[in-house]
TORDO-254401 format. One record per residue (C-alpha): residue in one letter; z negated, y, x negated. Coordinates in steps of 0.2 Angstrom, whole numbers, plus 2048, in hexadecimal, padded with zeros to 3 digits. Layout:
<atoms>
aZYX...
</atoms>
This chain:
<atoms>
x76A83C597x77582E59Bx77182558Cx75F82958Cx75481A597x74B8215A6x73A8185A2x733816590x72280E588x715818586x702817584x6F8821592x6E882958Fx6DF8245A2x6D082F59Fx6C2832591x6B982458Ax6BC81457Ex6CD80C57Ax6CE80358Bx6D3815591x6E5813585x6F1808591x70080158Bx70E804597x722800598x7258095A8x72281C5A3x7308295A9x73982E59Cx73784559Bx74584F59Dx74885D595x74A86E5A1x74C87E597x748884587x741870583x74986157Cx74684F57Cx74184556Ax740834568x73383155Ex73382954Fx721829548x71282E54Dx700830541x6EF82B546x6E483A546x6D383C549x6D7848559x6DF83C562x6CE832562x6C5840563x6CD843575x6CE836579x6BA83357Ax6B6844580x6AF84B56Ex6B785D572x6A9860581x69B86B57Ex68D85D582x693850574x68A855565x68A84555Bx69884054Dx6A8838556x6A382654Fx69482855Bx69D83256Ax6A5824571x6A0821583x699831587x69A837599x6A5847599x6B28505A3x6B985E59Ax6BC853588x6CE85B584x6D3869578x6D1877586x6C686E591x6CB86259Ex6D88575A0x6E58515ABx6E783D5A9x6F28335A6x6F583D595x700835588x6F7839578x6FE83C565x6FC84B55Ax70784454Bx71B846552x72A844548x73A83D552x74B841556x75384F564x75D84556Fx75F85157Ex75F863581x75A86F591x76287C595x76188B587x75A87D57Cx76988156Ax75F88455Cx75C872559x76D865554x76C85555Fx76784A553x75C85554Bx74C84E543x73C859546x72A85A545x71C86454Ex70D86B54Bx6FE864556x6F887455Ax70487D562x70188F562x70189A574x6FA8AA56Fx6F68B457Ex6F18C857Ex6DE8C3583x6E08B6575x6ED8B7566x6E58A5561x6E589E570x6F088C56Ex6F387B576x6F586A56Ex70085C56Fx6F784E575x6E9857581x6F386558Bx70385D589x70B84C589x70C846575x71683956Ax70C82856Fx71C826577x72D821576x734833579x72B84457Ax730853584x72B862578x73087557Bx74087956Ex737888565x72987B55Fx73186F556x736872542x74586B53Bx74185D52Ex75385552Dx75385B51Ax744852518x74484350Bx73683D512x73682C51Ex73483052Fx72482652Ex71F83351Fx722842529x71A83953Ax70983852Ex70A84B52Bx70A858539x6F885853Ex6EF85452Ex6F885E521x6FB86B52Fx6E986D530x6E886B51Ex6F387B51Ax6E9884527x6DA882520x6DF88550Fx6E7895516x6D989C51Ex6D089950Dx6DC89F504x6DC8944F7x6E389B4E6x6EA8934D5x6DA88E4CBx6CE88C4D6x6C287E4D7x6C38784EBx6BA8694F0x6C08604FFx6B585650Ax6BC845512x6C7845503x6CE833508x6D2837519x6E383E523x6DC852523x6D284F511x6E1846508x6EB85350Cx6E1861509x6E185A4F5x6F38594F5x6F686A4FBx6EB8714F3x6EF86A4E2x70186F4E6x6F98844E6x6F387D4D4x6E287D4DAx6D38714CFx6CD8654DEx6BF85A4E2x6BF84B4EDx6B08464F9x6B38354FCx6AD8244FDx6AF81A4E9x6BC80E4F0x6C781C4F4x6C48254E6x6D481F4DCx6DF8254EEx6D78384EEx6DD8374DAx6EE8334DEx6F083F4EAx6EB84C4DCx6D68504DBx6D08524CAx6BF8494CDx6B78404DBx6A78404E4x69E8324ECx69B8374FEx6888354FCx68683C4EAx67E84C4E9x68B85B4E7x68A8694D8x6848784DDx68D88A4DBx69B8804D4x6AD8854E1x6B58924E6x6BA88B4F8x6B487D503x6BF87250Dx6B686A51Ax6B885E528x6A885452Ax69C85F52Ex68D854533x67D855527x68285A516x68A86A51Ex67C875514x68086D503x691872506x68C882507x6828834F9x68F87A4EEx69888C4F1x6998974E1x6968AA4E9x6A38B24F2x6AA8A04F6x6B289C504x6AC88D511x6BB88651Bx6B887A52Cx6C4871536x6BB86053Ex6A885A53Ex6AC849541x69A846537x691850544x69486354Cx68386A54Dx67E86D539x670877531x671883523x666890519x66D8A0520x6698A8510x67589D506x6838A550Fx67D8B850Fx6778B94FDx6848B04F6x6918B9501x69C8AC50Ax6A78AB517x6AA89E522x6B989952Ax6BF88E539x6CF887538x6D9882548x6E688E54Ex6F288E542x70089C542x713897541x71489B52Fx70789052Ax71187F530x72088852Ex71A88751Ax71587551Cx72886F520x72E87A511x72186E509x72885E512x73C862512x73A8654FFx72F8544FEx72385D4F5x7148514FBx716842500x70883A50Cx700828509x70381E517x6F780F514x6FE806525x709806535x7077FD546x7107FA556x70F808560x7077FA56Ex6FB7F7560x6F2807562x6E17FF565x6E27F7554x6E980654Cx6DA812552x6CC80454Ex6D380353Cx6D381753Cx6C2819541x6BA80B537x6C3815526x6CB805521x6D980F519x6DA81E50Dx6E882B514x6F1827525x6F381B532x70781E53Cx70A81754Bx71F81154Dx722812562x73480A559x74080854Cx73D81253Cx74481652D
</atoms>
């Protein structure tokens, strides 16, 4: 690792709570890898609604409001799997470069671009969903470099995607395809798609427009023209009243309030779909719209290799291409999240820790 730095910058999560708790450092040891793990510079790293959700504790059982309202909450075990060790380097979203190699480490070409997903899946015999995720269990890409294990990380090199492109992907379309997976989402179907304007919504439109599925957007009107582009046939406003018995699937990653009108805007034997309730996690419903209109219901985090595994066939072919509305500095990560939560962008937000192409 001779050419490698021994310190890089980084932004250190110091505990849970408002963005005081994301420091900017210069002096953080550069990883090194030991065996079967490699080193990535990273290249480009999205801004996801995880990150902030760790970050202010949301995952703990005793937050029950949206994530807009979490902020400041007094918690201790806010991570993915509970509590967590600080400092923690954050970022879900990693696309960069392998420049070093432990011992064992010879699928991956130095040089190698690659991309992971955010939830990295360790099934155990007690638990064959059981996962961690980069960015709460383990040290992420808010970094200059990222210590990953080799057998996580997904050759992109084909890609003809920009690294900022492909650093706006893993985490939103990953969760994306995963949620249209456990749908099932079939040619033909009408889906809507909730938070249609956002990282997971927006990709859940273009993927499920590449299956040849008829989607609608939920989304604000000045979005509207975005969540076209990115392939919805129509668009509704996010406080218009939705048609009932009108989709075969649901995509959903609001939650929050209008959670039983989602469920009645199901057609029978439609298939409800969750992966985030950044509108609220405690809904209500009519029980008798899912029994007597036989639904299913799905949540969608635990993703099997095959599902991201389909997503970078998706991105090496450059069969989607992601709307990155802006970057920042990586050191401008304060500004970055504000924009993110305030919804001043359609698409996603990339953090560059460097240079970029």
């Amino acid at each position: 690792m001779s050419s490698i730095p021994k310190t890089m910058k980084a932004v250190l999560l110091t505990g849970h709570g408002g963005p005081e708790k994301l420091v900017w450092r210069e002096d953080v040891p550069v990883p090194e890898p030991g065996p079967g793990e490699v080193l990535v510079k990273v290249a480009a790293a999205g801004v996801n609604n995880t990150d902030i959700n760790t970050r202010i504790g949301w995952y703990a059982r005793e937050v029950t409001t949206s994530t807009n309202e979490a902020e400041g909450a007094a918690v201790e075990a806010g991570g993915w799997a509970g509590a967590m060790r600080f400092p923690r380097i954050q970022g879900g979203d990693l696309c960069g470069y392998v420049v070093a190699k432990g011992e064992g480490a010879d699928r991956l070409a130095l040089g190698a671009r690659v991309v992971s997903p955010n939830c990295l899946p360790r099934p155990r015999p007690d638990n064959p969903l059981n996962f961690i995720v980069i960015g709460s269990e383990i040290d992420g890409a808010f970094a200059e470099y990222c210590l990953m294990r080799e057998d996580d990380l997904y050759d992109v090199t084909a890609s003809p995607l920009s690294d900022i492109e492909l650093g706006a992907m893993p985490c939103a379309y990953g969760t994306a395809e995963g949620l249209l997976t456990r749908a099932n989402v079939q040619p033909a179907e009408r889906v809507l798609v909730t938070g249609a304007s956002g990282g997971v919504g927006m990709a859940a439109v273009q993927l499920a427009r590449l299956r040849g599925a008829h989607v609608t957007g939920v989304a604000a009107a000045a979005k509207a023209g975005a969540v076209k582009e990115a392939g919805a046939v129509e668009v509704i406003g996010r406080d218009d009243r939705l048609p009932e018995r009108a989709f075969h699937k649901v995509i959903d990653v609001l939650g929050g309030p209008r959670w039983g009108e989602l469920l009645r805007a199901l057609r029978p034997g439609g298939h409800y779909a969750a992966s985030g309730a950044i509108a609220g996690p405690l809904v209500t419903a009519d029980l008798r719209d899912v029994y007597l209109d036989d639904l299913t219901l799905h949540g969608s985090t635990f993703q099997p290799w095959q599902v991201f595994a389909r997503l970078v066939d998706v991105m090496n072919a450059g069969a989607v291409r992601p709307l990155v509305s802006k970057t920042y500095p990586l050191h401008e990560i304060h500004t970055a999240q504000a924009d993110f939560e305030a919804k001043r962008y359609p698409g996603k937000l990339v953090l560059i820790p460097g240079d970029a192409t």
